[in-house]
N, C-alpha and C positions, 0 to 999 in steps of 0.2 A: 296053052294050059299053064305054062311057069309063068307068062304074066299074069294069068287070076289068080292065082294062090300068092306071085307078088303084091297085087291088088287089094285080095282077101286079106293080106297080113298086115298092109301098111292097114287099113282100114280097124283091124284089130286093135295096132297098136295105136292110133289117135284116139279111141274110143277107149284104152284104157289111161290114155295121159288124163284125156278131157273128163274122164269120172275123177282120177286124181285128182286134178285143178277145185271138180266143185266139193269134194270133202275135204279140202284144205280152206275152203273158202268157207264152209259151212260150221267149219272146228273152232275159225277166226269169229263168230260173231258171237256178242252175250246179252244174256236175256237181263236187263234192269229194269227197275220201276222207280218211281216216287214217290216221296209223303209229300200230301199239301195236308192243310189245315187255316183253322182261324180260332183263336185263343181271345177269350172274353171272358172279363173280369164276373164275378155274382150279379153284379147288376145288367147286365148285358152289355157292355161297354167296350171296344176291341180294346185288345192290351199291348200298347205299344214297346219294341224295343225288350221283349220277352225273352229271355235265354233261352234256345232251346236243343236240347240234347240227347240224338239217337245212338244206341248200342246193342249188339245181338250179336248172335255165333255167324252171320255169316260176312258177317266186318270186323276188319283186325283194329282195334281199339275205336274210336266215336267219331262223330261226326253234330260240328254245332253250326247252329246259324240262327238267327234273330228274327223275331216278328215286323215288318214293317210298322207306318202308321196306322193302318186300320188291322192290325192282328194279323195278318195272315204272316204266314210261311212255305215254304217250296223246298224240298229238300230231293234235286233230281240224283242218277247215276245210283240207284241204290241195288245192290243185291237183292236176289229175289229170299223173304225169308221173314224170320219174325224179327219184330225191334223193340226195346223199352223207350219210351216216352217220357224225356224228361222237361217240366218249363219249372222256369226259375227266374 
């Protein structure tokens, strides 16, 4: 009888480490996203070499990066949330 209730307890307590372990684990990860795009001039033409500049409440001051040759842009690791838009 004392070794099942030894049994029962050690069994208790790996099952409360191993919930521990996956809520430490689960606290550890974050939800991001990305801006992509492609930036084209009025005529429809990609716009190379484009300044471009995101800012919102859930980023602590901006983040830039530039259009390639054919326009495009990729702006990964972003907070999830809203952004201003800026090309320049």
């Amino acid at each position: 009888m004392i070794a099942t209730k030894s049994r029962q307890s050690l069994v208790t307590l790996f099952s409360l480490v191993l919930a521990g372990c996956l809520v430490v684990d689960a606290a550890a990860q974050e939800v991001t996203g990305r801006l992509e795009g492609h930036v084209l001039t009025a005529d429809g033409d990609p716009l190379a070499a484009a300044r471009i500049t995101l800012s919102g409440p859930a980023m602590q001051g901006t983040r830039e990066t530039a259009t390639d040759g054919n326009g495009r842009f990729r702006v990964p690791g972003l907070p999830v949330g809203r952004y201003t838009v800026r090309i320049g």
